[in-house]
Each structure stands twice: as structure tokens, then as C-alpha cells.
Backbone as XML, in Angstrom:
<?xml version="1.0"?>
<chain id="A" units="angstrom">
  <residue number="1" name="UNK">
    <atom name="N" x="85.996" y="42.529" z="67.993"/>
    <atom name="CA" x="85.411" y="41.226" z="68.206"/>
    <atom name="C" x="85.872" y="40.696" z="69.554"/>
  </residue>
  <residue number="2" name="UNK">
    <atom name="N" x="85.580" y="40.018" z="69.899"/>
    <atom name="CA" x="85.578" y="39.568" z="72.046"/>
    <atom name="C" x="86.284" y="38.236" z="71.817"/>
  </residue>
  <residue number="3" name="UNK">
    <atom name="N" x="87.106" y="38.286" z="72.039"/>
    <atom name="CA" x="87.560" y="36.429" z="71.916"/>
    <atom name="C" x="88.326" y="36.340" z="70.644"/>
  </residue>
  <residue number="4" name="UNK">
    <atom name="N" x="88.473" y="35.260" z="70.358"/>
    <atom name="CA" x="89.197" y="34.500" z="68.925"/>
    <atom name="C" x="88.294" y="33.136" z="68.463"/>
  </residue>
  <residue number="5" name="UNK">
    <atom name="N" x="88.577" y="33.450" z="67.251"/>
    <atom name="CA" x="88.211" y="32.020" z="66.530"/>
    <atom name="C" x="89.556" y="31.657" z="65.636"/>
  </residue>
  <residue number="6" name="UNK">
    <atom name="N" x="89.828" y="30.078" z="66.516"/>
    <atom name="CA" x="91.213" y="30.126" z="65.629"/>
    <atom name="C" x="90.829" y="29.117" z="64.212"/>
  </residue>
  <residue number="7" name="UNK">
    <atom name="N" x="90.291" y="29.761" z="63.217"/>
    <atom name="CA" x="89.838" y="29.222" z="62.110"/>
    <atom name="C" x="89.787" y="29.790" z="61.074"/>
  </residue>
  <residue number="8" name="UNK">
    <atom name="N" x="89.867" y="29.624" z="59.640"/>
    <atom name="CA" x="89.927" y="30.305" z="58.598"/>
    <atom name="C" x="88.281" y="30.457" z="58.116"/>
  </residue>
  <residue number="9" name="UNK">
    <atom name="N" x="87.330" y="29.479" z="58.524"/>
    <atom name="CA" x="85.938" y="29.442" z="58.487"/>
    <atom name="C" x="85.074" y="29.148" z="59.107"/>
  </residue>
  <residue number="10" name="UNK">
    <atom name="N" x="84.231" y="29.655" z="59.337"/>
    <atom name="CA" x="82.807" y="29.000" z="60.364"/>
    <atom name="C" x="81.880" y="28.901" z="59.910"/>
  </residue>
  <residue number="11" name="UNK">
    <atom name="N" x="80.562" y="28.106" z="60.499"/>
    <atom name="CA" x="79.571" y="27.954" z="60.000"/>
    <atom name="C" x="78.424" y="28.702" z="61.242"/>
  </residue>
  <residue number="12" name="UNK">
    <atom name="N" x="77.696" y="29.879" z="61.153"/>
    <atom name="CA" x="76.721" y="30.349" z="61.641"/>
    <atom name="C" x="75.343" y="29.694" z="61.266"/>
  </residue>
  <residue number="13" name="UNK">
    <atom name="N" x="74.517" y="29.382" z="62.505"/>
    <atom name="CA" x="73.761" y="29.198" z="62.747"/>
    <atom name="C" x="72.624" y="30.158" z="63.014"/>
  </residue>
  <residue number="14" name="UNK">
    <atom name="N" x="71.548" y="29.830" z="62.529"/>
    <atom name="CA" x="70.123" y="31.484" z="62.952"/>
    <atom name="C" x="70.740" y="32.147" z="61.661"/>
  </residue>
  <residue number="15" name="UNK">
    <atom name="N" x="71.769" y="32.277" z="60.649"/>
    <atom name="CA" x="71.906" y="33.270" z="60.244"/>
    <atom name="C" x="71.178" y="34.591" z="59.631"/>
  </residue>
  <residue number="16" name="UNK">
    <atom name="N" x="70.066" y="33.814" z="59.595"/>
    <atom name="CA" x="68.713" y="34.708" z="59.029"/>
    <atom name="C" x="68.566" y="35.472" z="59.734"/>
  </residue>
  <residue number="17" name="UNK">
    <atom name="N" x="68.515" y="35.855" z="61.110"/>
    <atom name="CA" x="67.349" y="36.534" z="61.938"/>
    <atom name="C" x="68.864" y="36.928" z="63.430"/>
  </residue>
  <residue number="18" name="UNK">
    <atom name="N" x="67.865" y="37.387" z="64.104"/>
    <atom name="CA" x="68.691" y="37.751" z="65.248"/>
    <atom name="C" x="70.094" y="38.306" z="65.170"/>
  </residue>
  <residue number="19" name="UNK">
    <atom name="N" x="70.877" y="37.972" z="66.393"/>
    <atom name="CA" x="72.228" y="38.160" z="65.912"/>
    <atom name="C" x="73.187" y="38.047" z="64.853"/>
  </residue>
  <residue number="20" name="UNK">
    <atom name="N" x="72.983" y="36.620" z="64.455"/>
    <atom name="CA" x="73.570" y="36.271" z="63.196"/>
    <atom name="C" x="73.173" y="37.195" z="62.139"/>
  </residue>
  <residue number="21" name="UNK">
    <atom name="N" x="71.641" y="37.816" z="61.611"/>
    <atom name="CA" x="71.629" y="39.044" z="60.757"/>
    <atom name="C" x="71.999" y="40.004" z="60.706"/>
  </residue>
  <residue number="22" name="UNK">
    <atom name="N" x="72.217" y="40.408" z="62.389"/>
    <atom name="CA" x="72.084" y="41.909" z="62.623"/>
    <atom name="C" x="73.687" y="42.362" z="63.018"/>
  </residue>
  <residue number="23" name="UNK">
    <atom name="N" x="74.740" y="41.397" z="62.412"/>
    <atom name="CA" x="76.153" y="41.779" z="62.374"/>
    <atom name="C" x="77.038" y="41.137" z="62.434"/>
  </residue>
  <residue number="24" name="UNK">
    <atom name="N" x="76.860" y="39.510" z="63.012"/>
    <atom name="CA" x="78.025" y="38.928" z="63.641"/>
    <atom name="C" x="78.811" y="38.591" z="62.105"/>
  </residue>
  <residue number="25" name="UNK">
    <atom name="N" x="78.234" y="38.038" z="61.105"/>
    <atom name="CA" x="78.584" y="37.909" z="59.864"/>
    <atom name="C" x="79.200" y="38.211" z="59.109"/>
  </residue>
  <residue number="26" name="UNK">
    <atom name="N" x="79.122" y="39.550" z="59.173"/>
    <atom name="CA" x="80.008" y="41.108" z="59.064"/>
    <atom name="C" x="81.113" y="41.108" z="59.413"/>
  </residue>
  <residue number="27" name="UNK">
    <atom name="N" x="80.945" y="40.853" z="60.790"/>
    <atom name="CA" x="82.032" y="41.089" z="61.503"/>
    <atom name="C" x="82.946" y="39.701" z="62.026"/>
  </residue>
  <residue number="28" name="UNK">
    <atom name="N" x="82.770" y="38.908" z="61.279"/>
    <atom name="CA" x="83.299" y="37.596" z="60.931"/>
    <atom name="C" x="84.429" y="37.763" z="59.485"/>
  </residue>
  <residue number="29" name="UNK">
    <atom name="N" x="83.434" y="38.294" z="58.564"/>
    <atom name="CA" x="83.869" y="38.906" z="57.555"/>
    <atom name="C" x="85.004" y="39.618" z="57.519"/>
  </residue>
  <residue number="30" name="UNK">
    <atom name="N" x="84.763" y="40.999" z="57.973"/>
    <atom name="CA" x="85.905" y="41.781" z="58.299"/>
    <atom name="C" x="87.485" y="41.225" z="58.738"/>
  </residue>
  <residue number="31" name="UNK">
    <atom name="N" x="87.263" y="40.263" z="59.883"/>
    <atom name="CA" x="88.184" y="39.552" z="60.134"/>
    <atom name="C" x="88.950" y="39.000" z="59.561"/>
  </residue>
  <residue number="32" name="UNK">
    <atom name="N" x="88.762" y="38.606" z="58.226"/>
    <atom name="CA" x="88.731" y="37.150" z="57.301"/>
    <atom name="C" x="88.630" y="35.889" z="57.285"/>
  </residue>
  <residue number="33" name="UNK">
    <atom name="N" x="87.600" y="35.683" z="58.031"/>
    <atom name="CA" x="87.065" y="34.635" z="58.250"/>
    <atom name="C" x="86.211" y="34.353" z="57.140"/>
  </residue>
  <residue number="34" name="UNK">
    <atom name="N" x="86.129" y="33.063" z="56.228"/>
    <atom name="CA" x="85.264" y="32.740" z="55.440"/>
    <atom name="C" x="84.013" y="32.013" z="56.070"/>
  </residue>
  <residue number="35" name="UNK">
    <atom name="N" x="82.851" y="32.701" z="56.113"/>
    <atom name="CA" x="81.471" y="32.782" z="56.387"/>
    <atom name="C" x="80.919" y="31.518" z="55.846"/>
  </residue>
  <residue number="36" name="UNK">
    <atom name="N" x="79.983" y="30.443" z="56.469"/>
    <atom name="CA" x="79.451" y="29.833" z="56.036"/>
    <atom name="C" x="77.628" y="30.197" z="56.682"/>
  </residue>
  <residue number="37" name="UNK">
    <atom name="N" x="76.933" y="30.444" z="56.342"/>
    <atom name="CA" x="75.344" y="30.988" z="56.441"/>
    <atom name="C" x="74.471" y="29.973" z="56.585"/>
  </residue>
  <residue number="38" name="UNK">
    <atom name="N" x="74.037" y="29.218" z="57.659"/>
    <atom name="CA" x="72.947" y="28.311" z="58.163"/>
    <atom name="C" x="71.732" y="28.719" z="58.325"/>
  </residue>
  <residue number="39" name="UNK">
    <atom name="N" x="70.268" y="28.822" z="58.124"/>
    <atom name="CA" x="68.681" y="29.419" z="57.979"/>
    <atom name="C" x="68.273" y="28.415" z="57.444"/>
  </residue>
  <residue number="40" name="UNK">
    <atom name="N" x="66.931" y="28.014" z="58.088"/>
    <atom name="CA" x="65.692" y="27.509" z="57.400"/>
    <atom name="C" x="65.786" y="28.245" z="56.072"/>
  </residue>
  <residue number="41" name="UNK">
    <atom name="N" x="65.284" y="29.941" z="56.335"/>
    <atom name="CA" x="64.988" y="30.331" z="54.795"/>
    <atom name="C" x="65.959" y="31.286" z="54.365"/>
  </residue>
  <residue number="42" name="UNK">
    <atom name="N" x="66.074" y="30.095" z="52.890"/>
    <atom name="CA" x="67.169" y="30.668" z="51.901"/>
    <atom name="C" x="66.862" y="31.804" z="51.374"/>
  </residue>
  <residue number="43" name="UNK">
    <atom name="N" x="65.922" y="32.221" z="51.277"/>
    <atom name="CA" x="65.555" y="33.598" z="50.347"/>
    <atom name="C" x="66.397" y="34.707" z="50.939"/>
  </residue>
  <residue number="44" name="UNK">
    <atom name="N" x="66.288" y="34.866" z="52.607"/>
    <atom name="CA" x="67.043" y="35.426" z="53.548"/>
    <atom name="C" x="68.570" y="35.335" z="53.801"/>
  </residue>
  <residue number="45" name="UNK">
    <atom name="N" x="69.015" y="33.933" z="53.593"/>
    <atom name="CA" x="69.980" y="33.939" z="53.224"/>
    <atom name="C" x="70.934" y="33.794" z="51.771"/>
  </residue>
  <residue number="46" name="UNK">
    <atom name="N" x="70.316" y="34.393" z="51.024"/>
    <atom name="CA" x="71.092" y="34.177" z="49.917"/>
    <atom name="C" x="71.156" y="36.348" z="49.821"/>
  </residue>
  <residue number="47" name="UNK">
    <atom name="N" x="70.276" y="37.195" z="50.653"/>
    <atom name="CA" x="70.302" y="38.122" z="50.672"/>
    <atom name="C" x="71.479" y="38.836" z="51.774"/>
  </residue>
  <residue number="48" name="UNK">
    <atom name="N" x="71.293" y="38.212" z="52.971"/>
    <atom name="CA" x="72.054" y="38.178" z="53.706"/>
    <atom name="C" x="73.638" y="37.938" z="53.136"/>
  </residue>
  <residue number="49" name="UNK">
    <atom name="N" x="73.718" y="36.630" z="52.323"/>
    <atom name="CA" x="75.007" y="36.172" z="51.918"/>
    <atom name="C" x="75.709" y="38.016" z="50.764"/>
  </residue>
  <residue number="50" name="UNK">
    <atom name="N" x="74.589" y="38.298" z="50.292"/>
    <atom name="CA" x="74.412" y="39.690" z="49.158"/>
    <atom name="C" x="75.148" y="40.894" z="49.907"/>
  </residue>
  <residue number="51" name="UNK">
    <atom name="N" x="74.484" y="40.993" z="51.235"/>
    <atom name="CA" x="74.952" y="41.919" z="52.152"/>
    <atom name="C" x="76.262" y="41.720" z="52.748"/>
  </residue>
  <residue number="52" name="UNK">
    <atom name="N" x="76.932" y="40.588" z="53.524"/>
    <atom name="CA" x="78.053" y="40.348" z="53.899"/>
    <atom name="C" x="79.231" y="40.657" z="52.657"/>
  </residue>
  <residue number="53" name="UNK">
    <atom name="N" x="78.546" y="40.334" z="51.425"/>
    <atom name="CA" x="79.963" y="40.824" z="50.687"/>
    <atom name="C" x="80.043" y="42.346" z="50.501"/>
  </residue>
  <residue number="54" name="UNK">
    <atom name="N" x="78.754" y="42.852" z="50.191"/>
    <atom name="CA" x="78.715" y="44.518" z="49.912"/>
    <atom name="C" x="79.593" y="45.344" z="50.820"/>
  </residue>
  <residue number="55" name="UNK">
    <atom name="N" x="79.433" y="44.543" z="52.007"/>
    <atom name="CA" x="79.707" y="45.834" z="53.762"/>
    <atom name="C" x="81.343" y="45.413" z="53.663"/>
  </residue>
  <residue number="56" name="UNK">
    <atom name="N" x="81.573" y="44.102" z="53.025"/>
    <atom name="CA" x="83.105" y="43.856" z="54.090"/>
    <atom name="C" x="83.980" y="43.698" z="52.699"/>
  </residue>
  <residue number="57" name="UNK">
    <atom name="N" x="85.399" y="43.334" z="52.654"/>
    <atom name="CA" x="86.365" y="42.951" z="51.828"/>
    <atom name="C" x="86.309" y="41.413" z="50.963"/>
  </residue>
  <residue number="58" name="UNK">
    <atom name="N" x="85.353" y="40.843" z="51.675"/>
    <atom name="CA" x="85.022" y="39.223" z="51.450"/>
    <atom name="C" x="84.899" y="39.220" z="50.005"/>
  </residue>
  <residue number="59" name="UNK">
    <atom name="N" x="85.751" y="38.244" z="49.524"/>
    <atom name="CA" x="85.756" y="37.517" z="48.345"/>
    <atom name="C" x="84.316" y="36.998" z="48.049"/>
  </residue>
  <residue number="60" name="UNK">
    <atom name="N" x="83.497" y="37.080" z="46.559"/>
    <atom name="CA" x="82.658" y="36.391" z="46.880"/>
    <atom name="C" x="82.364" y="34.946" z="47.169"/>
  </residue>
  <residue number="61" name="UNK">
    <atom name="N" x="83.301" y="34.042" z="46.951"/>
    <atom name="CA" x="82.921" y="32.543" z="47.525"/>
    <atom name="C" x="83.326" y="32.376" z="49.105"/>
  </residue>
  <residue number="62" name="UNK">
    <atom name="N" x="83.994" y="33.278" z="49.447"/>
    <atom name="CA" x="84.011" y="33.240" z="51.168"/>
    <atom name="C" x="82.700" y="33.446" z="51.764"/>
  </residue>
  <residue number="63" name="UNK">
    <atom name="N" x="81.620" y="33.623" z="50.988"/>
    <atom name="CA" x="80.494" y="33.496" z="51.870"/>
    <atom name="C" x="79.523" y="32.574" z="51.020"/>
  </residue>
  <residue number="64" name="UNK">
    <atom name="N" x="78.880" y="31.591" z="51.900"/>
    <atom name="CA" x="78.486" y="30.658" z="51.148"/>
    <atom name="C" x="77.058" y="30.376" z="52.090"/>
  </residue>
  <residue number="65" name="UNK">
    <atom name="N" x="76.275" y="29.847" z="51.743"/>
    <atom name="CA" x="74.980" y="29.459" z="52.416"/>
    <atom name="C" x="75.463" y="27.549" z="52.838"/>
  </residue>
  <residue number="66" name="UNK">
    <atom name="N" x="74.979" y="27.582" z="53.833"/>
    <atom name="CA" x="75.135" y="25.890" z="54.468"/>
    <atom name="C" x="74.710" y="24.943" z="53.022"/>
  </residue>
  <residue number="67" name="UNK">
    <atom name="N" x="73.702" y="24.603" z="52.380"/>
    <atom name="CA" x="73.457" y="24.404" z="51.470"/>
    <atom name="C" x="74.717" y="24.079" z="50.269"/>
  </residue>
  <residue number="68" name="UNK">
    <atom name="N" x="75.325" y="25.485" z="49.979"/>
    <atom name="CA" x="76.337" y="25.239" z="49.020"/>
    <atom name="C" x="77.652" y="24.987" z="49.612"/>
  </residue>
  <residue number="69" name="UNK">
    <atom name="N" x="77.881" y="25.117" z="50.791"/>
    <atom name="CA" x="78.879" y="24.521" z="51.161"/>
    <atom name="C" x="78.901" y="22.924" z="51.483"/>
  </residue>
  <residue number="70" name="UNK">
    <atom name="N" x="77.592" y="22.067" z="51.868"/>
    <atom name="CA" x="77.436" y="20.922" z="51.818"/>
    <atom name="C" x="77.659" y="20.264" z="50.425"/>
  </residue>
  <residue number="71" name="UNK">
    <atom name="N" x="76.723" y="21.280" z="49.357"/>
    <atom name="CA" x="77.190" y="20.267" z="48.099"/>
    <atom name="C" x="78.480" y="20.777" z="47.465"/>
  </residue>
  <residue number="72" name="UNK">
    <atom name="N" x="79.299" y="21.714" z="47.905"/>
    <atom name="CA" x="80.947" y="21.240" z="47.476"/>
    <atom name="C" x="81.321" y="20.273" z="48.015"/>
  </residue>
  <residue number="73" name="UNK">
    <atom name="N" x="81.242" y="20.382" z="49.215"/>
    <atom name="CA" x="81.911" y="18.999" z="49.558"/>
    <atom name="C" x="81.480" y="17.919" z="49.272"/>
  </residue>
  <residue number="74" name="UNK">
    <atom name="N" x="80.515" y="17.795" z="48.691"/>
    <atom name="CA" x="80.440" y="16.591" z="48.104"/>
    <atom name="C" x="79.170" y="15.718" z="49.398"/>
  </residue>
  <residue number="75" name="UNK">
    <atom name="N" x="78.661" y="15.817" z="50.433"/>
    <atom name="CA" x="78.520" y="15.677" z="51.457"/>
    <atom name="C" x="76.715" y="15.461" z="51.653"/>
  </residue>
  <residue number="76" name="UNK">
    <atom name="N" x="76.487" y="16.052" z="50.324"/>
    <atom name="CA" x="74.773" y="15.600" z="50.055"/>
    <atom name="C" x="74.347" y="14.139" z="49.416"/>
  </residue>
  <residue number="77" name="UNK">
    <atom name="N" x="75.884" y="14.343" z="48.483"/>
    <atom name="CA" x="75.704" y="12.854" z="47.522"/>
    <atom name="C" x="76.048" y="11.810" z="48.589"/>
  </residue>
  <residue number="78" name="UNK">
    <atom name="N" x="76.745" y="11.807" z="49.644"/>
    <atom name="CA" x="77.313" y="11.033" z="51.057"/>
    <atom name="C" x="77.662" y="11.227" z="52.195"/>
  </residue>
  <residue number="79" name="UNK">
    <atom name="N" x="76.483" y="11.208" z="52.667"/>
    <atom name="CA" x="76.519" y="12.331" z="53.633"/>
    <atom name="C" x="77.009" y="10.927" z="55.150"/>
  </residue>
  <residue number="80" name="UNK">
    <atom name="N" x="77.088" y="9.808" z="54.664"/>
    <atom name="CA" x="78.233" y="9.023" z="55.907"/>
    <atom name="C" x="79.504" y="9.427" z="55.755"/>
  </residue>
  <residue number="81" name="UNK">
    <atom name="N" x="79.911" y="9.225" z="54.655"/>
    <atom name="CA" x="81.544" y="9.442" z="54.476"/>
    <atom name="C" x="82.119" y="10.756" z="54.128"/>
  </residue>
  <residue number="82" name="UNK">
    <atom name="N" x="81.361" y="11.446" z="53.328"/>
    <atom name="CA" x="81.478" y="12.884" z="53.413"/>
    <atom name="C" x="81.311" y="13.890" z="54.121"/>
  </residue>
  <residue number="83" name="UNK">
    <atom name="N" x="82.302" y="14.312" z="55.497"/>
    <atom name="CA" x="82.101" y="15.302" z="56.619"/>
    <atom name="C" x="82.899" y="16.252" z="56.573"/>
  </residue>
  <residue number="84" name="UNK">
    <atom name="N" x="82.629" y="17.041" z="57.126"/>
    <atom name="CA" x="83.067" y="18.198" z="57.375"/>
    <atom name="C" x="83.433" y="18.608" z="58.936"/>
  </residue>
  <residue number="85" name="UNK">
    <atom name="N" x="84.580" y="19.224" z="59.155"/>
    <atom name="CA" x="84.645" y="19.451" z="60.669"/>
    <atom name="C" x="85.406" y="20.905" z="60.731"/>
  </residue>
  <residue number="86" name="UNK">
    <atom name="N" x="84.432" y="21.667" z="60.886"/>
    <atom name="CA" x="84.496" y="23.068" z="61.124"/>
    <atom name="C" x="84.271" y="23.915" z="62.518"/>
  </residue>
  <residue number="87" name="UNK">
    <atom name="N" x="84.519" y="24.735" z="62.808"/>
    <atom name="CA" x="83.944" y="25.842" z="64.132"/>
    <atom name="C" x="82.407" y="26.440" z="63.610"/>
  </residue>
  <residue number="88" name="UNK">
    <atom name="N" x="81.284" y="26.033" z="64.677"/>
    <atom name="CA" x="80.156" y="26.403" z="64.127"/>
    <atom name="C" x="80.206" y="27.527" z="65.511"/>
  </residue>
  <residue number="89" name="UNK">
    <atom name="N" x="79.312" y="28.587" z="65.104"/>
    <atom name="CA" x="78.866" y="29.715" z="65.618"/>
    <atom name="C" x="77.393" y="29.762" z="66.433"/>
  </residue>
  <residue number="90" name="UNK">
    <atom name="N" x="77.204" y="29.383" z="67.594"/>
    <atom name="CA" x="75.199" y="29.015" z="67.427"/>
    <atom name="C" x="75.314" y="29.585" z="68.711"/>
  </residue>
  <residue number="91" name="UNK">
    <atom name="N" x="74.292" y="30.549" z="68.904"/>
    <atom name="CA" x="73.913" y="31.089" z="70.337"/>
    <atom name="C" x="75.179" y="31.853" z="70.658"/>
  </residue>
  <residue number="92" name="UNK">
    <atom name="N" x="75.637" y="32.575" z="70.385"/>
    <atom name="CA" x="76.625" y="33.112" z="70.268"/>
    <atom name="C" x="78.299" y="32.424" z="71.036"/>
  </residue>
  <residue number="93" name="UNK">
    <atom name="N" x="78.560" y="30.947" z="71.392"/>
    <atom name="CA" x="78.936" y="30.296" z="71.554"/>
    <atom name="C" x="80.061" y="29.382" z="70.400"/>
  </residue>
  <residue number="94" name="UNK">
    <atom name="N" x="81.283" y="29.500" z="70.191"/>
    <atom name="CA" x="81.668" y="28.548" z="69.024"/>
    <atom name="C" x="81.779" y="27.377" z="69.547"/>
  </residue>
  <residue number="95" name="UNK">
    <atom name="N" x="81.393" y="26.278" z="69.061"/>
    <atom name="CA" x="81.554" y="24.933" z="69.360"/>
    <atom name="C" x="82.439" y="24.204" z="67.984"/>
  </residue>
  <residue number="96" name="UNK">
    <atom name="N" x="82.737" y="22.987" z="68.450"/>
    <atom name="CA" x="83.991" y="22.456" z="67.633"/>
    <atom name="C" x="82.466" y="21.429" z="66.912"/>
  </residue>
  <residue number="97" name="UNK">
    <atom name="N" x="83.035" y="21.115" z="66.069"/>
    <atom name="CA" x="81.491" y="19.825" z="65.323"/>
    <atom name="C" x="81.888" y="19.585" z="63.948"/>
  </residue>
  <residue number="98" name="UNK">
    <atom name="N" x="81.159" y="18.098" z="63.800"/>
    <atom name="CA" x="81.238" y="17.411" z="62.482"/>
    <atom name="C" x="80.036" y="17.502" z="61.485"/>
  </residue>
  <residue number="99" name="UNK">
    <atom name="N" x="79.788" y="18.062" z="60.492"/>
    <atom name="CA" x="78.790" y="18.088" z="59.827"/>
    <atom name="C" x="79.071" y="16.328" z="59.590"/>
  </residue>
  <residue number="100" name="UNK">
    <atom name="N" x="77.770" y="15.775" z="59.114"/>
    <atom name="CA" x="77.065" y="14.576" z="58.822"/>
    <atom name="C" x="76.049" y="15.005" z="57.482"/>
  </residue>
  <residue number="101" name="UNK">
    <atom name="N" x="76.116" y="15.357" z="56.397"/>
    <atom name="CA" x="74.769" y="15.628" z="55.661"/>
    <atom name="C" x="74.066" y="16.643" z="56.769"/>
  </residue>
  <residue number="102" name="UNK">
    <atom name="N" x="72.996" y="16.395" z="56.875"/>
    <atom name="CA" x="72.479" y="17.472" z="57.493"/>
    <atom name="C" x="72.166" y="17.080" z="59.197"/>
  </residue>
  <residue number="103" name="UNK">
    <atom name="N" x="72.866" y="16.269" z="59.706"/>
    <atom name="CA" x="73.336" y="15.390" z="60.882"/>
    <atom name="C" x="74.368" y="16.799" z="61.627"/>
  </residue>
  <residue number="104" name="UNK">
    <atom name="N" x="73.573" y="17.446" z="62.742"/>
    <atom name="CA" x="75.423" y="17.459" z="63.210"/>
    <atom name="C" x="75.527" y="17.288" z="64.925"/>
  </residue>
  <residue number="105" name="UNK">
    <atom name="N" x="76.668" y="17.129" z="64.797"/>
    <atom name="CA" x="77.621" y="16.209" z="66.506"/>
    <atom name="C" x="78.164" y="17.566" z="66.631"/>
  </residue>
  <residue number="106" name="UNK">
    <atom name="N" x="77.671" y="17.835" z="68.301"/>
    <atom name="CA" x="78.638" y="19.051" z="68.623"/>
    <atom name="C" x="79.696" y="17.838" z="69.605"/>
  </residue>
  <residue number="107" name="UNK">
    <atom name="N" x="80.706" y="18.511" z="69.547"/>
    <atom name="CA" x="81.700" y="17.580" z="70.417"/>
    <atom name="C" x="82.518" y="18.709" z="71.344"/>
  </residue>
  <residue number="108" name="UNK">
    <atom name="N" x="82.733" y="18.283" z="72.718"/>
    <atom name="CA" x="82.962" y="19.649" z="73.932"/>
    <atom name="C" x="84.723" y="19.876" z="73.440"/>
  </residue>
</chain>
């Protein structure tokens, strides 16, 4: 892997398609990094989420679709006061950011 992510989890973006399908996930995985899976379509990612555990050591709740990681936290039912501030993955770039419900602030 090229770099570091100093985090126990991230949230990928595109995860459906492109890069994010075609390995980074995996290889997020491998690491032990607990995977969080961002896509328009869930069908893709709930298959995708299928595949990241098959290939790597990942526990299965270390990989989670954006979706179910919003409603653990609680963050659908309140999505002002309920945030999240994780390392998101987008364009192959990690940025630092606050989930909002489905709101998010990248911050430099």
C-alpha cells in the first residue's frame, strides 16, 4: 500500500465501480483497516461488502456499507447531533471529514 492511513477505519467513496471495486477495499482490508463502503447502488455494494470479507481476514462487521454504518450510529434518526468524523477515501485521496446524516464537510 503507498502511504499510511493513520486510522482504524475509513469510509470509501465510488465503492461500487472503479478503483474502489477493483481492489483498494481489499487492500484496506488486508491491512486491518475496518472498511466502510459508500455507492449509489447497494445491490453492488452489499456484494462487494460479500467479496472484501471472502479475499481478506476481515471480521464480518469490519465491513459495513455507508448506510449501516450511519444507522449504528444512530446518525439517520439525527443527523444534526449525530456525527461521525472519520478518514474518507474519494479519488484516491484521504481527506479528514464529518459525516452530517448524509451531509458531508471535507475539512483540509
Amino acid at each position: 500500500m503507498v502511504g499510511t492511513i493513520e486510522s482504524d477505519a475509513v469510509i470509501v467513496t465510488g465503492a461500487s465501480s472503479g478503483i474502489g471495486r477493483e481492489g483498494v477495499n481489499v487492500t484496506l482490508a488486508r491491512e486491518g483497516i475496518d472498511v466502510a463502503l459508500a455507492a449509489c447502488r447497494e445491490e453492488r455494494l452489499e456484494e462487494l461488502a460479500d467479496r472484501v470479507e471472502s479475499e481478506t481476514d476481515a471480521e464480518e462487521d469490519a465491513i459495513a456499507t455507508y448506510r449501516e454504518l450511519i444507522d449504528t450510529a444512530g446518525a439517520a434518526d439525527d443527523p444534526v447531533t449525530e456525527d461521525l468524523a472519520v478518514p474518507i477515501l474519494s479519488d484516491g485521496e484521504v481527506h479528514r471529514t464529518e459525516f452530517r446524516g448524509f451531509r458531508t464537510e471535507y475539512r483540509d
